[in-house]
KOLMARPA-135082 format. One record per residue (C-alpha): residue number from 1; x, y, z. Coordinates in Angstrom, 1 decimal. Layout:
<pts>
<pt i="NUM" east="X" north="Y" up="Z"/>
...
</pts>
This chain:
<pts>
<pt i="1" east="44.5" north="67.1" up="-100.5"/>
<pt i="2" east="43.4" north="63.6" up="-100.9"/>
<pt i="3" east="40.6" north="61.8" up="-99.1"/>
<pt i="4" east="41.9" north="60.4" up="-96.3"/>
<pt i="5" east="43.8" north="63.6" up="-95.1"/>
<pt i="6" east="40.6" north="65.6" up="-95.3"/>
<pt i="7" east="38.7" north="62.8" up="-93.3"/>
<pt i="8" east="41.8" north="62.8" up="-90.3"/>
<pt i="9" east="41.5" north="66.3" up="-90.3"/>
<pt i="10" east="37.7" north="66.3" up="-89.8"/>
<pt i="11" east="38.4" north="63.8" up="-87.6"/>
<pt i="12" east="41.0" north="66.2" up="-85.2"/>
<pt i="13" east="38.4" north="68.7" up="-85.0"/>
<pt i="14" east="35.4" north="66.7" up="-84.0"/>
<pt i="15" east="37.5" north="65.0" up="-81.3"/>
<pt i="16" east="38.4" north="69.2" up="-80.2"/>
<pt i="17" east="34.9" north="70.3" up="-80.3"/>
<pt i="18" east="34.2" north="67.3" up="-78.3"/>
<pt i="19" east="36.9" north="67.5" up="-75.7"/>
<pt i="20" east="36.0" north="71.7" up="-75.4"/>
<pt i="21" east="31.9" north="71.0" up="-74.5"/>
<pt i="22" east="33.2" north="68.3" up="-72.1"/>
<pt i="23" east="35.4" north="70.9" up="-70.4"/>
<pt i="24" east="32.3" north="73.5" up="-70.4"/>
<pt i="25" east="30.0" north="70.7" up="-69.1"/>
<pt i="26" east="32.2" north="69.4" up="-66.4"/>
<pt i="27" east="32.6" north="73.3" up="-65.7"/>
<pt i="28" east="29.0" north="74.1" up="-65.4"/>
<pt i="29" east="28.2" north="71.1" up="-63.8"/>
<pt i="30" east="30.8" north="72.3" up="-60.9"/>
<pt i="31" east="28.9" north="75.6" up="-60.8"/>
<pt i="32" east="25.8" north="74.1" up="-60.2"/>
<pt i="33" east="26.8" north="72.0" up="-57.2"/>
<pt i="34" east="28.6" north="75.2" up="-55.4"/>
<pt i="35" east="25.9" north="77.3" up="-55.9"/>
<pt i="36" east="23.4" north="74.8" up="-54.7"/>
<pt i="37" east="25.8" north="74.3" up="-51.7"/>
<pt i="38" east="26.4" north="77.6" up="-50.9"/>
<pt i="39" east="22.8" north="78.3" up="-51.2"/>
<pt i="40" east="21.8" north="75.9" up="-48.8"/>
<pt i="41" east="24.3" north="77.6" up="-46.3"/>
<pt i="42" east="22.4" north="81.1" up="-47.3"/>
<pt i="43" east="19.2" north="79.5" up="-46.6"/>
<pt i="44" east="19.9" north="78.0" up="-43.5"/>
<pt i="45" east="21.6" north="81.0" up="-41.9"/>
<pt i="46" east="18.9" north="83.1" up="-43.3"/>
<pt i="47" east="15.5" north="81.9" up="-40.8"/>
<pt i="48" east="17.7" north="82.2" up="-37.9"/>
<pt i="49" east="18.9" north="85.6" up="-38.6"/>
<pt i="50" east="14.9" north="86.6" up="-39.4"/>
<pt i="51" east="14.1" north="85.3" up="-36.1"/>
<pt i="52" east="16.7" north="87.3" up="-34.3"/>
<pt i="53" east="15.2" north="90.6" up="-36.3"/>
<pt i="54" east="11.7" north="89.4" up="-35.3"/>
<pt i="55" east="12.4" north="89.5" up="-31.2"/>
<pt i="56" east="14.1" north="92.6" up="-31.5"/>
<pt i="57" east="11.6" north="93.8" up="-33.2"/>
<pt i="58" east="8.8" north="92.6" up="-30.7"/>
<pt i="59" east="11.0" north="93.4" up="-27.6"/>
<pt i="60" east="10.9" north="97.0" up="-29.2"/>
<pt i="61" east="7.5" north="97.2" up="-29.4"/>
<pt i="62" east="6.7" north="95.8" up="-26.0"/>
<pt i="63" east="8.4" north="98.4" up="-24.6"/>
<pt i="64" east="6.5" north="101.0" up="-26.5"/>
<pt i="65" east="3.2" north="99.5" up="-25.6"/>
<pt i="66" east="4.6" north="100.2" up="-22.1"/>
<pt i="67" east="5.9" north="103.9" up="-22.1"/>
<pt i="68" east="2.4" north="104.9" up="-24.0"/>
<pt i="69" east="0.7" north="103.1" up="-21.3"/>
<pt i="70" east="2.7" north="104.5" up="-18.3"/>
<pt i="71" east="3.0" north="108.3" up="-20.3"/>
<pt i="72" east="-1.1" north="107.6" up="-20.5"/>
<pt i="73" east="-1.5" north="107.2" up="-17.3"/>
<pt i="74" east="1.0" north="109.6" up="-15.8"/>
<pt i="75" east="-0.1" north="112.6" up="-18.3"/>
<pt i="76" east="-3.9" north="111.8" up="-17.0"/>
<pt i="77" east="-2.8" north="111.7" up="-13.4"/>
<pt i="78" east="-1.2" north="115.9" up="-13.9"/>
<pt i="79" east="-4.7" north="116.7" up="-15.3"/>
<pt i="80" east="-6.1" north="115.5" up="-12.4"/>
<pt i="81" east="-3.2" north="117.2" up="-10.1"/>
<pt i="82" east="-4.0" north="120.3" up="-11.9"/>
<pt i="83" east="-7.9" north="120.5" up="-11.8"/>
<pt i="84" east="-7.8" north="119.6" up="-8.2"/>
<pt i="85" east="-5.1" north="122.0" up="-6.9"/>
<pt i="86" east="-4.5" north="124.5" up="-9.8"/>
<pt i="87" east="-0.8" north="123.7" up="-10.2"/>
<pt i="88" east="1.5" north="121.1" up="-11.2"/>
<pt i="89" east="3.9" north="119.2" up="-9.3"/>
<pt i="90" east="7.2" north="120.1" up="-9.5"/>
<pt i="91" east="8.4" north="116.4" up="-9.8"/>
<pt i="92" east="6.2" north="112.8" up="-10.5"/>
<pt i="93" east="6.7" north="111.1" up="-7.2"/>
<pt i="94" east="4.3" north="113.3" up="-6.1"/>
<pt i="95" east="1.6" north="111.9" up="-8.1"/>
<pt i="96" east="2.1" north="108.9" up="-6.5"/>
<pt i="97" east="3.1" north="110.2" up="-2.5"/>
<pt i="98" east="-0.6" north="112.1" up="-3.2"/>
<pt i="99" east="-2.7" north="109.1" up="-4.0"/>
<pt i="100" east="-2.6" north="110.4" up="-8.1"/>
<pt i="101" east="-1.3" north="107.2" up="-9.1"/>
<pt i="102" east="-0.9" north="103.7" up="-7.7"/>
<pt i="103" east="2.8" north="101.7" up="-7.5"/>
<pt i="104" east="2.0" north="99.8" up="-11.2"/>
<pt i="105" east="2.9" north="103.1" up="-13.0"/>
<pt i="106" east="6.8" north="103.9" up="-13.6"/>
<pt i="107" east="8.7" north="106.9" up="-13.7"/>
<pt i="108" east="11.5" north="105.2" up="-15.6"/>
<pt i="109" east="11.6" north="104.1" up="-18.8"/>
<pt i="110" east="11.7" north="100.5" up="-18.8"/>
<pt i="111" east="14.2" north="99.9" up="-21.7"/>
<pt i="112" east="17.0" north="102.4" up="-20.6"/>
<pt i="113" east="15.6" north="102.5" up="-16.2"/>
<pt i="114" east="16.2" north="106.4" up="-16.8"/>
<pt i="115" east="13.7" north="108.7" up="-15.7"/>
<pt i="116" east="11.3" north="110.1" up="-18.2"/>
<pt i="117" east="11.7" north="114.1" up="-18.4"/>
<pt i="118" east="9.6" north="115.9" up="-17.1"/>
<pt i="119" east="9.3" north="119.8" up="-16.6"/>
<pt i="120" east="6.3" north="121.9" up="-15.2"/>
<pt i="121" east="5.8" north="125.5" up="-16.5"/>
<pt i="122" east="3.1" north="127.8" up="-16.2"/>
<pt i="123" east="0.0" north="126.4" up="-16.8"/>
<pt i="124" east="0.9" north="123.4" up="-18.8"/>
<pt i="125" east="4.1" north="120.9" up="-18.6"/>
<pt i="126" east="7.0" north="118.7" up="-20.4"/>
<pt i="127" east="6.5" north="115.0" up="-20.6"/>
<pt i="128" east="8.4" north="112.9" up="-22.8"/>
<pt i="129" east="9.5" north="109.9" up="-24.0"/>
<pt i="130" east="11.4" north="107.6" up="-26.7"/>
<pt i="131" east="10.2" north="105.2" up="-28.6"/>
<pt i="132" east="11.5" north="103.4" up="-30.9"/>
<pt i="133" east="10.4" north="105.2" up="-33.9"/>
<pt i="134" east="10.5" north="108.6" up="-32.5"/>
<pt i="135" east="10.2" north="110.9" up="-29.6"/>
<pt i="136" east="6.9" north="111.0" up="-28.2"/>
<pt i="137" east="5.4" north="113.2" up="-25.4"/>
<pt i="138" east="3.6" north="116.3" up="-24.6"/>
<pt i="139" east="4.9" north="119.8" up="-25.9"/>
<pt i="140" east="7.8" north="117.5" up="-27.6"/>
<pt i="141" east="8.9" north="120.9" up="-29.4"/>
<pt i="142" east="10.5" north="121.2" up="-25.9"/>
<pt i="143" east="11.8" north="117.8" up="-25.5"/>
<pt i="144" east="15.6" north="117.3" up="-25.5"/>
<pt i="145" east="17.5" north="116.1" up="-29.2"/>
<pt i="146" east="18.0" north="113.0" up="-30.0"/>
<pt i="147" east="20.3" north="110.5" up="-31.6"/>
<pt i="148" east="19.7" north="108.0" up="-33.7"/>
<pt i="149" east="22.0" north="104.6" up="-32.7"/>
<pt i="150" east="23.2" north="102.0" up="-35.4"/>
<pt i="151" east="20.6" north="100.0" up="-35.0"/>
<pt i="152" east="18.3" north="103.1" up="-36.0"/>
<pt i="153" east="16.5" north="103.0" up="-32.3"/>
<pt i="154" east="16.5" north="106.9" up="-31.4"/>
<pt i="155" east="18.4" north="107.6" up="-27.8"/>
<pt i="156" east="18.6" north="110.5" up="-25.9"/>
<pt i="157" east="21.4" north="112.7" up="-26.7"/>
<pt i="158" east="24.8" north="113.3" up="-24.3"/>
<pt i="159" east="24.2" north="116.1" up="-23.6"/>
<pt i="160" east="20.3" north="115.9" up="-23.5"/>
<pt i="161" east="20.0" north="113.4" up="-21.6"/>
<pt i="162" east="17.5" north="113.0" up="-18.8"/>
<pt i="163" east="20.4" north="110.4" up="-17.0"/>
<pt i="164" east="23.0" north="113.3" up="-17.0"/>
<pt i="165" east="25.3" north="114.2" up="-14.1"/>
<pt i="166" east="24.4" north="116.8" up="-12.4"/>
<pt i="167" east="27.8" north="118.0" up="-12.2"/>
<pt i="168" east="29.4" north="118.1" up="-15.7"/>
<pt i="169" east="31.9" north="116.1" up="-16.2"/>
<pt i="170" east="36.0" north="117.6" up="-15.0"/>
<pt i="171" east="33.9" north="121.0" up="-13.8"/>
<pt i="172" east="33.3" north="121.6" up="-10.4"/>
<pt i="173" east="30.6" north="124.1" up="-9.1"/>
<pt i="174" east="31.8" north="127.9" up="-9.8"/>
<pt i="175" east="29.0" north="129.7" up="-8.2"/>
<pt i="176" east="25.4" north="129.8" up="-7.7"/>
<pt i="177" east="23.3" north="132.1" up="-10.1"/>
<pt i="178" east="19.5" north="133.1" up="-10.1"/>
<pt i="179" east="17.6" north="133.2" up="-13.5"/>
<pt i="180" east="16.3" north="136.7" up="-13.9"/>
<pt i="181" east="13.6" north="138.6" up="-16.5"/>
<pt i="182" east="9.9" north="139.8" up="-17.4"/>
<pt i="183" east="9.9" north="136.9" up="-19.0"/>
<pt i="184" east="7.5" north="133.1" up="-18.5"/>
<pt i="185" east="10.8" north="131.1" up="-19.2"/>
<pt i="186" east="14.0" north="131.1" up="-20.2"/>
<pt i="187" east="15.7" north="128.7" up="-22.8"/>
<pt i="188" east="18.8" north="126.5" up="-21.6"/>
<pt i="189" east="20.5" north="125.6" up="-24.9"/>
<pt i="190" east="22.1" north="122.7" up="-25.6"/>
<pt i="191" east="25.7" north="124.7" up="-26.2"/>
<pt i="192" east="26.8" north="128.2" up="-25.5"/>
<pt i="193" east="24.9" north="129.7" up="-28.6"/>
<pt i="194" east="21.3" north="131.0" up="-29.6"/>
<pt i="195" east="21.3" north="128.6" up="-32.9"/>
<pt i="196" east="21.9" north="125.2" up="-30.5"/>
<pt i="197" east="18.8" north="123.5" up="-29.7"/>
<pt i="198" east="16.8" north="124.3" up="-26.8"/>
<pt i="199" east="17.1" north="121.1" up="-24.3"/>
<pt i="200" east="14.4" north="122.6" up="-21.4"/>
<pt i="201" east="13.5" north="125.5" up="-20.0"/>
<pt i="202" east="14.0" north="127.7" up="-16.5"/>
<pt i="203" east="11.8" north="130.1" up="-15.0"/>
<pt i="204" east="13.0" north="133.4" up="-13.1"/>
<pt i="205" east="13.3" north="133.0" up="-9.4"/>
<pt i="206" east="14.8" north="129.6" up="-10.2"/>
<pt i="207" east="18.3" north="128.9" up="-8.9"/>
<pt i="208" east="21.3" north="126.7" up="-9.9"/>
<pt i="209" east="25.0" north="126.2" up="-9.6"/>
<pt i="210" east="27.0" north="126.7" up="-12.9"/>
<pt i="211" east="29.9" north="125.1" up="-13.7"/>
<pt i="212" east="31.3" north="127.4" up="-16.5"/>
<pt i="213" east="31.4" north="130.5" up="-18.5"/>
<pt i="214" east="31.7" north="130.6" up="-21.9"/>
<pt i="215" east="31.0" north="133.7" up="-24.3"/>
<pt i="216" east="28.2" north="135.0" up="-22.0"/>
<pt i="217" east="26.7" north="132.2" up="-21.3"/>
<pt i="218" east="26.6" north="130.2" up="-18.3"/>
<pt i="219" east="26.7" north="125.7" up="-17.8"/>
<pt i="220" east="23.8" north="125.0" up="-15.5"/>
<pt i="221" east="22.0" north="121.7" up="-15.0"/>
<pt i="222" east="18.3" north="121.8" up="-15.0"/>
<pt i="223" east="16.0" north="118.7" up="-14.5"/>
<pt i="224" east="18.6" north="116.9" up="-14.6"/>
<pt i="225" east="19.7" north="118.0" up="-17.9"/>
<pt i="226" east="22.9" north="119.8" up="-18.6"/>
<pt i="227" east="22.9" north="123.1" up="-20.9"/>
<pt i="228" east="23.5" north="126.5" up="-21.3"/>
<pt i="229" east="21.9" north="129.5" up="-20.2"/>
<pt i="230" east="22.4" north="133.3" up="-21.7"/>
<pt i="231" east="24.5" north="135.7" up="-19.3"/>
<pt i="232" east="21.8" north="138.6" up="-19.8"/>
<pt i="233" east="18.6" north="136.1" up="-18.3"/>
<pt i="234" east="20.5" north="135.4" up="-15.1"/>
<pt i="235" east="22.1" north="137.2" up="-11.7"/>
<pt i="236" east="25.1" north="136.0" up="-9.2"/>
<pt i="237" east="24.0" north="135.0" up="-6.0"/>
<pt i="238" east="27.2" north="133.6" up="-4.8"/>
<pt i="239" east="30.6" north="132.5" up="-6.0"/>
</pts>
């Protein structure tokens, strides 16, 4: 090989080299302008999207600050009902008919405009509410399931539901039942079975229609709340 084919040679692959790191540069260099573009999009979109997380957020909170203030004041206003006349009342309003509260406090929850629940038993009583965390109240053992929506804000169950009809859905009223026993209270379950949650609770003497009978039990609705009560706890007062 003489000298001037080893210098065109040389020559061929210095001119490749070349034209390969001018393809990489030009590459890179395209890179770097749609990233920077597509960042800028990112970056834009991305305040406006905290924002819209931030109001929801406070709007959320605003109306916790409000249920803890209104189950403040309500829960104060039964102590007082109860030290004055040794019982509770068997529904709010009457906190407010008797001069226990004045007009600014609400019974309904001022996110969903359903009515907190409330249930009086012997000697003490069911208040609750939900927040946006979590369920809060007194005795909230005995407050009704909840759900937890895609946006991760907790909701009152279907079936739990302080809102519900009180007819069941497609059921018509079969009868009228008493709840019977030596005992303080009697569960109402959430479905026709003793492992199902327990959504409130009855007290014998109490009456209600039912709707259905399944497997011994009987479909009741009970402060407003639909459930199921066991065959043996109850007694037929008309059909």
């Amino acid at each position: 090989m003489n000298e001037k084919t080893l210098n065109i040679k040389v020559r061929n692959i210095h001119d490749v080299i070349i034209a390969v790191l001018t393809v990489v540069i030009i590459i890179l260099l395209l890179f770097i302008v749609l990233s920077k573009n597509s960042g800028t999009n990112y970056q834009s979109d991305a305040p406006d999207q905290q924002l819209a997380d931030a109001k929801k957020r406070n709007a959320e909170l605003e109306f916790d600050r409000i249920r803890m203030q209104d189950i403040t004041n309500i829960t104060l206003a039964l102590q007082e009902f109860y030290f004055q006349k040794s019982s509770l009342p068997g529904k709010l309003t009457l906190l407010r008919d008797e001069g226990f509260l004045d007009d600014k406090t609400s019974f309904n929850d001022p996110e969903t405009k359903d009515p907190y629940l409330y249930q009086d038993r012997t000697n003490d009583f069911v208040l609750c509410a939900w927040l946006s965390d979590a369920i809060k109240g007194v005795n909230i053992a005995d407050c009704p399931a909840v759900r937890v929506s895609a946006s991760g804000t907790p909701k009152p169950s279907p079936s739990a539901s302080p809102a519900a009809s009180s007819i069941p859905t497609g059921n018509s009223a079969m009868g009228i039942l008493q709840i019977i026993g030596s005992v303080a209270s009697v569960n109402v379950r959430q479905q026709p079975t003793t492992g199902s949650a327990i959504v409130t609770k009855v007290k014998p003497g109490d009456t209600f229609q039912f709707f259905a009978l399944q497997d011994d039990w009987y479909q009741i609705v009970a402060q407003g709340i639909e459930g199921w009560v066991f065959k043996n706890y109850t007694k037929i007062t008309s059909q």
